[in-house]
C-alpha positions, 0 to 999 in steps of 0.5 A, spaced: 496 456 467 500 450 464 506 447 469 512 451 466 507 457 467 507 456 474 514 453 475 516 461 472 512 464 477 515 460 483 522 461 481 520 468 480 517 468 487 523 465 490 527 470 486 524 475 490 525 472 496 531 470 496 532 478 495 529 480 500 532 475 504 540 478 502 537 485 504 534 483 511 541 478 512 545 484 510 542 490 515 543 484 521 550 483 520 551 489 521 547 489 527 550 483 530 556 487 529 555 493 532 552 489 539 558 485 539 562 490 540 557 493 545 557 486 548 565 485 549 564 493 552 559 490 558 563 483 559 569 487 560 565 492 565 562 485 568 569 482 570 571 488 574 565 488 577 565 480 579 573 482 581 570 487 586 565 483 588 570 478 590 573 481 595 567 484 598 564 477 598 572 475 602 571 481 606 563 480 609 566 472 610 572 475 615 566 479 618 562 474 618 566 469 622 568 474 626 561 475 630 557 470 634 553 466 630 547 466 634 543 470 628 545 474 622 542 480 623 548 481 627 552 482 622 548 487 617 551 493 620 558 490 617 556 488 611 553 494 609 559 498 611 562 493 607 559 494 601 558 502 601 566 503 598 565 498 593 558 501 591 562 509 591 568 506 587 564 502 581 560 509 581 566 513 580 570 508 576 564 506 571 559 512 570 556 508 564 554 502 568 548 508 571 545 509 564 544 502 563 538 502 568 534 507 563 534 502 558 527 503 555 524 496 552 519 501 548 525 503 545 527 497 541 525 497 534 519 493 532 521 486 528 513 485 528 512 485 520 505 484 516 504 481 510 499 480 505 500 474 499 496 473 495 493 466 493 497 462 488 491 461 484 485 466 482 480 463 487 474 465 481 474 467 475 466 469 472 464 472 466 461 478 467 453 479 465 452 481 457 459 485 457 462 481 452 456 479 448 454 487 448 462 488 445 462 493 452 468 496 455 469 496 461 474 502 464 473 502 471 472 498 478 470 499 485 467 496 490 463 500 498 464 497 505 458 493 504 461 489 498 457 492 493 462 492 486 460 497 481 464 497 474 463 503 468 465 503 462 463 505 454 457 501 452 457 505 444 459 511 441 453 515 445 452 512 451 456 510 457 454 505 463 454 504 470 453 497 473 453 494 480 455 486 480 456 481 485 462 476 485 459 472 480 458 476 475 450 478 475 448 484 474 444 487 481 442 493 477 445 499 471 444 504 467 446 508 461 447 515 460 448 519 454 454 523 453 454 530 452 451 533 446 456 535 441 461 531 445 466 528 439 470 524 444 467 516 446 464 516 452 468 512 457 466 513 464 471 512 470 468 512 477 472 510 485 468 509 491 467 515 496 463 514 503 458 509 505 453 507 499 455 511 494 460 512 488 463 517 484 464 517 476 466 521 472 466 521 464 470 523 458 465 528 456 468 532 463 462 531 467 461 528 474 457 525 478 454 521 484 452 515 484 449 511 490 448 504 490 442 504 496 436 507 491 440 507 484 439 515 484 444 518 479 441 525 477 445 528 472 442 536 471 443 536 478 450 533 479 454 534 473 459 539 474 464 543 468 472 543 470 472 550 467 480 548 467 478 543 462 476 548 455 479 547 449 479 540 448 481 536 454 478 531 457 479 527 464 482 519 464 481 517 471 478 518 478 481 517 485 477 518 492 480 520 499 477 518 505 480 520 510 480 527 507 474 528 503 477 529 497 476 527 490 482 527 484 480 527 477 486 525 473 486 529 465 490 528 458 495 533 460 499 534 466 493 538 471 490 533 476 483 537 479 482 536 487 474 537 489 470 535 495 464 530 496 460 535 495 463 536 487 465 543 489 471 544 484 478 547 489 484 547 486 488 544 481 494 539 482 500 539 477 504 533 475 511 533 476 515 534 468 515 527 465 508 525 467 504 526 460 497 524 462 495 519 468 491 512 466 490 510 473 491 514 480 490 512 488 491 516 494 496 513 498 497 516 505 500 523 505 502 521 497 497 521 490 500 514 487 500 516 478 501 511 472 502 514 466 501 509 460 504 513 456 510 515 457 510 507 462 512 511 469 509 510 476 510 514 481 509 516 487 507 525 489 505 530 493 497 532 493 499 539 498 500 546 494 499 547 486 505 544 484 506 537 486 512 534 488 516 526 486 516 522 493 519 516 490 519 512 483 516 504 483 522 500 481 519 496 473 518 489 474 522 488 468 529 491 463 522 492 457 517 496 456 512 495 463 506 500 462 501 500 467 494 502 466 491 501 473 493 501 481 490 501 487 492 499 495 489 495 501 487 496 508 495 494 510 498 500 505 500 495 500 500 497 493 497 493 486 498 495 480 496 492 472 502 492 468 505 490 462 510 484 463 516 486 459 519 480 457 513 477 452 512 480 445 505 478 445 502 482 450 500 479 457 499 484 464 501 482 470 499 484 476 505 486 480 505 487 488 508 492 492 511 494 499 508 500 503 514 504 501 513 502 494 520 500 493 521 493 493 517 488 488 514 483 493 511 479 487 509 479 480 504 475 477 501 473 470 494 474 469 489 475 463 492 479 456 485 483 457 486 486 464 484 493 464 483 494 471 484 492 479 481 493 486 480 491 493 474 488 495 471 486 502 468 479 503 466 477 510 471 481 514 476 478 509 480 482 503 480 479 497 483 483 489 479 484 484 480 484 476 477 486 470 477 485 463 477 490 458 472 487 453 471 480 454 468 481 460 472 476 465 472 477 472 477 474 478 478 474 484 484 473 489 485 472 497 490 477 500 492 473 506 496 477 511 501 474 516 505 477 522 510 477 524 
């Protein structure tokens, strides 16, 4: 990245902060307004208050001046007579005051915040084993709990692959599998990680399968598995886990999403909003399955409950042009990452657009490689790092995610 490359980002960077920071100003001004008023109200009920203390004060002096001063005790009783009319007429007078002792702290909003940076700089940036020089096409990345990666793709016209790959591009282990017979699609493979050492891949010829990473099984007569949703031509563009529910999602060239479980039972089918014409990318977030459509450039963000999915919220473009997104994923935080387009150039670059937990704000945007197809979260000694792969010239980089509180 050459010196203007890099001064573009920060100013783009300080851009976004400087955004953000109007937000943050705007919400505590009008906060600050509200507890200054709250305040005058209190210093008012103070000040009458500190009045009626003074003539109490006045009066339990005049007590005590009147008694032998031989010890104080003596004058408790009066004291304590004293102070009960000023007590009862403060009650009367100032009921409000008596809600003020149910003043919960635990009530009071969090100011804690988390965030994720990544790192100015890619931390490395690797050539793949034999994907280039084998003129492969990779569709695909994910990574396990253990810090396995495995990527998938198209490797002919015939034969799709699986490759499980180290940080520094080696291959561990691969295989190719052939695609259905009379198939007259390429055979792009798409996969996603699913519990413990294992992976789920799904290919274009609309066959599913497991693969797991600790003996390098992957039996294709006894997983594969036909959507008998998907006749007449169809075929599947991406795949999505949900760890928490158990669930996978395998997106389609139409607007029919199909959930199944672990076991590659078929359950249901999930329509996408009008508007979305086929998913390029799909990640589970929380309650709300995220969607990139290149074809028609729109990211959203939809319920998974039901047949019919609803919109929860559309991600702001990171541009006035044309930004459309080919992959997504989140980290352990819920922030989420997508490969985009960068709408400002002519010649293609992507970008690598970071955004909040809400996905309503744009909290970073990066140039990356013009040939980045595909982005996902990796784990490496306790600490997340961001992957990103090239579609065919076999580049892989690595970036630190930094988090911070407060």
């Amino acid at each position: 990245m050459d010196h203007d490359d890099r001064a573009d980002s920060l100013f783009k960077k300080l851009g976004a902060l400087d955004s953000n920071a109007k937000s943050w100003n705007k919400i505590i001004d009008t906060q600050e307004e509200g507890n200054e008023s709250e305040i005058q109200h209190i210093s008012e009920l103070v000040d009458q208050i500190l009045k009626r203390y003074k003539s109490f004060k006045a009066s339990a002096a005049a007590i005590l001046a009147s008694k032998d001063d031989w010890t104080d005790s003596q004058c408790l009783p009066d004291v304590s007579a004293a102070s009960e009319p000023l007590l009862e007429e403060v009650k009367i007078d100032y009921p409000q005051l008596e809600s003020l002792s149910d003043f919960r702290m635990d009530e009071l909003p969090s100011v804690d915040r988390i965030n994720v940076i990544i790192s100015e700089r890619e931390e490395s940036v690797v050539d793949v084993e034999g994907i280039k020089a084998k003129e492969w096409w990779n569709k695909s990345i994910a990574s396990s709990g253990d810090g396995s990666i495995v990527i998938t793709g198209r490797a002919s016209e015939d034969y799709s692959y699986i490759s499980v790959i180290n940080t520094e591009g080696v291959t561990v282990r691969q295989g190719k599998m052939k695609k259905a017979e009379g198939s007259t699609y390429y055979p792009y493979r798409h996969c996603a990680p699913l519990s413990g050492l294992k992976f789920v891949t799904v290919c274009e010829t609309n066959l599913i399968g497991i693969y797991d990473v600790r003996n390098v099984t992957y039996d294709e007569k006894k997983n594969k598995r036909r959507y008998p949703q998907l006749a007449g031509g169809r075929y599947v563009t991406c795949i999505a886990t949900d760890p928490m529910r158990k669930l996978i999602v395998v997106g389609s060239d139409s607007r029919e999403v199909y959930i199944l479980d672990e076991q590659l039972s078929y359950g249901r089918t999930l329509t996408l909003p009008d508007g979305i014409e086929r998913p390029r990318a799909l990640a589970v977030h929380e309650e709300n399955l995220l969607v990139c459509d290149y074809a028609t450039g729109k990211t959203c963000a939809v319920s998974m409950e039901g047949r019919n999915a609803t919109l929860v919220y559309e991600f702001p473009s990171p541009g006035r042009g044309d930004s459309r997104p080919s992959s997504v994923c989140t980290d352990r935080n819920g922030f989420i990452y997508m490969i985009r387009d960068d709408p400002t150039t002519y010649h293609r670059r992507k970008l690598l657009v970071q955004y909040s937990q809400d996905g309503q704000q744009i909290l970073a945007k990066k140039i990356v490689d013009g040939n980045a197809r595909c982005v996902t979260t990796y784990n490496s000694n306790n600490e997340e790092k961001l992957l990103i792969i090239t579609e065919t010239s076999g580049k892989l980089y690595t970036f630190g995610l930094v988090t911070m509180e407060g």
